[in-house]
N, C-alpha and C positions, 0 to 999 in steps of 0.2 A: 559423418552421417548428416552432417547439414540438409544436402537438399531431400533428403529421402526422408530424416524428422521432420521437418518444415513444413513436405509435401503432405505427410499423414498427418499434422494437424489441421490443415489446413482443410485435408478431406473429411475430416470428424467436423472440423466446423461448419461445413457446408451440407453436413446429414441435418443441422437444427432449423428449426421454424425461424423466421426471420422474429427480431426482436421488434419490428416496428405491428407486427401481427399478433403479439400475446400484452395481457391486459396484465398492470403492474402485479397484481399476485399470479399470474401464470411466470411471469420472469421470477419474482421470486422463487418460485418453485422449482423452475426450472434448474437455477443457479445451484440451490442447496442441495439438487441432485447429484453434483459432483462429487459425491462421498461415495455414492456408487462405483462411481467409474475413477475416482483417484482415491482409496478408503487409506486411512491414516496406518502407519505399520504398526503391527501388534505391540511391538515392542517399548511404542509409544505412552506412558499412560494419562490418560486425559483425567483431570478432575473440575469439573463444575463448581467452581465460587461464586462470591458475588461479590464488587467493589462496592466502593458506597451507595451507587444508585445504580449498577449495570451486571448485571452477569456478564463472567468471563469464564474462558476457560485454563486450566494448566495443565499445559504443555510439556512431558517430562520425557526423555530420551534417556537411554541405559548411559549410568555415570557421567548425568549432568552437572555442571555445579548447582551448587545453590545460593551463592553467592551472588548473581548475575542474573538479569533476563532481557531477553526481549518484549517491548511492550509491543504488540502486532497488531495494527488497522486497517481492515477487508478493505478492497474495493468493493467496486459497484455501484460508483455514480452518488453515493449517500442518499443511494437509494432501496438498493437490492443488496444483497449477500451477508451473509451470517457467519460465524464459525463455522458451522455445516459447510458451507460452502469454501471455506478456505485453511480446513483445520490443516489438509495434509501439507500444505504450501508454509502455515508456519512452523508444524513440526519439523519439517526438513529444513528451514533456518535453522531453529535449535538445536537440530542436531550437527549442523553442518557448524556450529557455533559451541556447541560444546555444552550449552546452558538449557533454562528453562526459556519458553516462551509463555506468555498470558495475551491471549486470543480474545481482547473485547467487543461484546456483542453492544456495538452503542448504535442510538437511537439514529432510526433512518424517516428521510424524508418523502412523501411530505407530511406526512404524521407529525412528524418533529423539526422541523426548519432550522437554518442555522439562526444561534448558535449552540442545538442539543449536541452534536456529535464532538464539538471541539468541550464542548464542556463535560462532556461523558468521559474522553480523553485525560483532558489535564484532571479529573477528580481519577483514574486508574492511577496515573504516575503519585498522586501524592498519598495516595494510597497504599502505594510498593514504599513509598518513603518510610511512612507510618508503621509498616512491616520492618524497616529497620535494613534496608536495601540502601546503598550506596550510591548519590543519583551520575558518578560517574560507571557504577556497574549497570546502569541501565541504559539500552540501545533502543527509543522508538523508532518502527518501521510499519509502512504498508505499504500498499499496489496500488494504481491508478487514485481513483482518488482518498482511497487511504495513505497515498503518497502523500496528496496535497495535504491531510490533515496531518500527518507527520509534520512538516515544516510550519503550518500552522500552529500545532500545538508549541514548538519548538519557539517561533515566536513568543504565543500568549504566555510562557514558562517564563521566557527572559522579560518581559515587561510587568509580569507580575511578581518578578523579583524572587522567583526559586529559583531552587539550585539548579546547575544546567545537567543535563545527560549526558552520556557519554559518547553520543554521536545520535544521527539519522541515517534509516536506509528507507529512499526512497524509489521502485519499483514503476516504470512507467509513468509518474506521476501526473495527473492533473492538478493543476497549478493554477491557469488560466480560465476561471470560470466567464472569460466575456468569449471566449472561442474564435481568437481572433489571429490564433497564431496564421504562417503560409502555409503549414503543413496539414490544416485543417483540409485544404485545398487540393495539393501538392499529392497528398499519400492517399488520398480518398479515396481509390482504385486499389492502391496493395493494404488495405487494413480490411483485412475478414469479421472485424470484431466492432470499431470505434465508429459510429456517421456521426457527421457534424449536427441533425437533428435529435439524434438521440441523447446525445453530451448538453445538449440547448435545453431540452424538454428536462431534463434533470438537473442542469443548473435554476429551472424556472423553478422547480420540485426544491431547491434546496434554499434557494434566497428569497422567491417570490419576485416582490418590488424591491428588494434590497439593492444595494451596494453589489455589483459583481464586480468593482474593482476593491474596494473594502480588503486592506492586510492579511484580514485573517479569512477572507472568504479566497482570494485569489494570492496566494503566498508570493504571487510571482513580482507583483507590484508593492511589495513590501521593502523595509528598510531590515534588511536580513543579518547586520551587524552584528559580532555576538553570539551567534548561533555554533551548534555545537559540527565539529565536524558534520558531513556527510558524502554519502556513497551514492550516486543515481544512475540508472540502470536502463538503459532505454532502447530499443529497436528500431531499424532503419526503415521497417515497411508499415510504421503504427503513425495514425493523427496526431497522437502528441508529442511527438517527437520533438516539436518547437518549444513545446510549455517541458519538459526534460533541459533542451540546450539552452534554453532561457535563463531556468531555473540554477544551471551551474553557472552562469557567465555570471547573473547577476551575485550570485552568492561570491564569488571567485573577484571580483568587482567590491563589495562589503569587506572584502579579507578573509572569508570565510574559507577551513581548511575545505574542499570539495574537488571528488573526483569523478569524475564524469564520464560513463562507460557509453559511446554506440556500437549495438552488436548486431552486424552484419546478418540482413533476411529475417532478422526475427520481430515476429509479433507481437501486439500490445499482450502486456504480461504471458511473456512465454514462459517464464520459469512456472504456468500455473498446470501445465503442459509437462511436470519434468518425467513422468514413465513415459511420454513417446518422443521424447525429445534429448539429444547430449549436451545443448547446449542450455537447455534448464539449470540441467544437475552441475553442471560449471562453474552458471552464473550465480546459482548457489551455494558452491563451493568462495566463491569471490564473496558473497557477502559473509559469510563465516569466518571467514581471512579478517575480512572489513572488522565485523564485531571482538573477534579477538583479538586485534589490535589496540581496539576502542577501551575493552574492557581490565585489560593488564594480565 
């Protein structure tokens, strides 16, 4: 079903207003309308919490454990996207994992610059600890740049000397907040989704005058040592596919255990796409693998 999934995303993508013509709350709204058009299964049931400083939400699939979860962080540039926007994308983790997910709603830029969303982050995980959760039964993961903050946080965890997780799953990640990869370049033509001004304008949104090579702003120029397992996920026709291949070389480089998927024609986060797509629902059947493995 390859080219004929591919091709119907790619036609749905091409019905939206370009993102360079809607003003940052029309994007967001935009985004969080995806509950419409992907709405989480009934069967799922969602409860509204709140960590120490963020609402989140939980994620529960028929005969989850409860022992385990995934900690899930939206894309959207750490700019746009919410729960709403990405509830059904981590419910089908969880279920495809067997566990609970907790979907946090952390602070997005430029309201909040870095570093709100990394510290929004590392206070959910010590959080789930403080519940009395196992932090090898814990698996952080996002998409794009919830990617990045995945390996982030996974950092700021081992330098602040907690305990480690029992892996990362990182989704398209953005890594590389100086946008310097070749594939910035190279895929600019096949990415329906990512331009290099758009990724710029939201790295300005997230660091300002900071540091874009900074550890925990660009994971990818970090000393990634130590780090817990990870699974990264990435498309042949997406811009970040550099800050994806980088990100395993370098990790893989450190010692770090890390496997590193490219999946033929697909787009910057396709698995967000999985009711029109087979190779979604695959690639999240692969990360359910991934997390049960991680988790015991």
């Amino acid at each position: 079903m390859t080219a004929r999934g591919i091709r119907a995303v790619r036609e749905h993508l091409a019905k939206l207003p370009p993102s360079s013509s809607l003003t940052l709350a029309e994007r967001r709204a935009q985004y969080d309308r995806a509950e419409r058009v992907f709405p989480t299964p009934a069967d799922v049931a969602v409860e509204i919490v709140e960590t120490p400083e963020r609402p989140a939400e939980w994620l529960t699939p028929p005969a989850a454990r409860a022992d385990a979860v995934v900690l899930y962080f939206h894309g959207g540039g750490y700019a746009i996207g919410s729960p709403r926007s990405h509830r059904h994308l981590a419910a089908a983790i969880a279920r495809a994992a067997g566990i609970r997910a907790l979907l946090l709603d952390y602070r997005l830029a430029p309201e909040h610059p870095f570093p709100a969303a990394l510290d929004d982050a590392v206070e959910a995980y010590q959080w789930l600890l403080a519940r009395g959760l196992a932090p090898g039964r814990i698996v952080l993961g996002g998409d794009s740049a919830g990617g990045g903050l995945t390996v982030a946080t996974l950092i700021a965890l081992r330098d602040r000397g907690l305990p480690r997780p029992g892996g990362g799953i990182c989704i398209s990640p953005w890594v590389d907040l100086t946008c310097s990869g070749a594939s910035y370049a190279t895929k600019a033509s096949a990415d329906p989704i990512v331009t290099r001004d758009g990724v710029e304008a939201m790295a300005q949104a997230y660091v300002g005058t900071g540091d874009r090579k900074a550890a925990l702003v660009s994971p990818l120029y970090a000393d990634l040592k130590g780090l817990s397992p990870l699974l990264v996920q990435v498309g042949s026709d997406e811009v970040l596919l550099d800050d994806a291949l980088g990100l395993g070389a370098r990790a893989r480089a450190a010692g770090v255990d890390v496997k590193v998927e490219e999946w033929p024609a697909m787009v910057h986060v396709w698995h967000w796409f999985l009711p029109m797509l087979d190779e979604a629902e695959k690639a999240i059947a692969g990360i359910g693998d991934f997390v049960r493995a991680r988790i015991g």
